[in-house]
N, C-alpha and C positions, 0 to 999 in steps of 0.2 A: 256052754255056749261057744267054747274057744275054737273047738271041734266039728259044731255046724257047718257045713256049706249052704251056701246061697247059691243060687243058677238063675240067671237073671238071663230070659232068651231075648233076644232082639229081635224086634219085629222087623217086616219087612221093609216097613218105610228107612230105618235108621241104617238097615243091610245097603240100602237103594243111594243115602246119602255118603256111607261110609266109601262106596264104591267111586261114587262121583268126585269125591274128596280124592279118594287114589287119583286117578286120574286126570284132575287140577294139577296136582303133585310132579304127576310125572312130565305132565305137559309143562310146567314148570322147570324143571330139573333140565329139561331137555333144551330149551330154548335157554337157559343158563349157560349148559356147555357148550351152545352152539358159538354163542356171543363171545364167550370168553374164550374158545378156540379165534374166533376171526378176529377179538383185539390182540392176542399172544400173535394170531400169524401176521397183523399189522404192524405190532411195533418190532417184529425181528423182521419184514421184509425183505431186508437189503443187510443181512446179515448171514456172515458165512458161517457154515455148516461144520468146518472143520477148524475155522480157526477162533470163531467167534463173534469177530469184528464185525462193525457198519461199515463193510469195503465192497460192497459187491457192484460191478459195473456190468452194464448189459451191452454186448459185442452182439455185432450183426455177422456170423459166418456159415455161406452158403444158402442164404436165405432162413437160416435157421439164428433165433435169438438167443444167444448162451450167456449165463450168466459168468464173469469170472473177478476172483478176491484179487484186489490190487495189491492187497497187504503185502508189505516186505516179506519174505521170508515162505510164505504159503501158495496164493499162485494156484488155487484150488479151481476147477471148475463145474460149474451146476449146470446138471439137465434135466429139465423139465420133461417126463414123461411121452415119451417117443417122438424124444430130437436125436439123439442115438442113432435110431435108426434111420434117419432122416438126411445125418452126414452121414455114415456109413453106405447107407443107399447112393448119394449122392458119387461118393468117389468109386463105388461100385470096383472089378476086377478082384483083386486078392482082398479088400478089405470086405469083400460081400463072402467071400470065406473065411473066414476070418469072423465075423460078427454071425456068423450061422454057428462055431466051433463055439464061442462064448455063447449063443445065447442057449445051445444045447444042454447046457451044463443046467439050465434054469429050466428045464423041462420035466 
């Protein structure tokens, strides 16, 4: 008897629940990591990227909002996804060569 196999087929209905189970799951999982990304990006908000701290202050320059670390010693500054080009544009002449030479390099 130790030997026998069993083969137990699943019928359709329990394939149909087994599937909808997946899928609870994943919708599950998914809205887990969504949440838990947005309270990790809540409590580091104002938290510098290079040095650590809760120092980050938001400066108004050139119509553009930058972020920059007060912290002694670091002095670091954060840009949000095409402010970059935004002061660069902005001061135009050699700095708009300048930002076309660096952005080449990401091409």
């Amino acid at each position: 008897m130790a030997n026998e196999r069993v083969i137990v087929k699943a019928s359709d209905e329990d394939l149909h629940f087994r599937e909808m189970d997946r899928i609870k799951i994943e919708k599950m999982r998914a809205e887990a990591k969504k949440e838990a990304q947005a309270a990790y990006a809540d409590a580091h908000k104002q938290h510098c990227f290079r040095c650590g701290t809760h120092s980050l202050v938001e400066v108004e320059f050139k119509d553009v909002h930058v972020d920059i670390c007060v912290n002694e010693g670091c002095g670091a500054v954060h840009l949000d996804p095409g402010e970059m080009e935004k002061l660069l544009k902005a001061e135009g002449g050699v700095f708009g060569k300048i930002r076309n030479s660096v952005f080449s390099v990401f091409k």
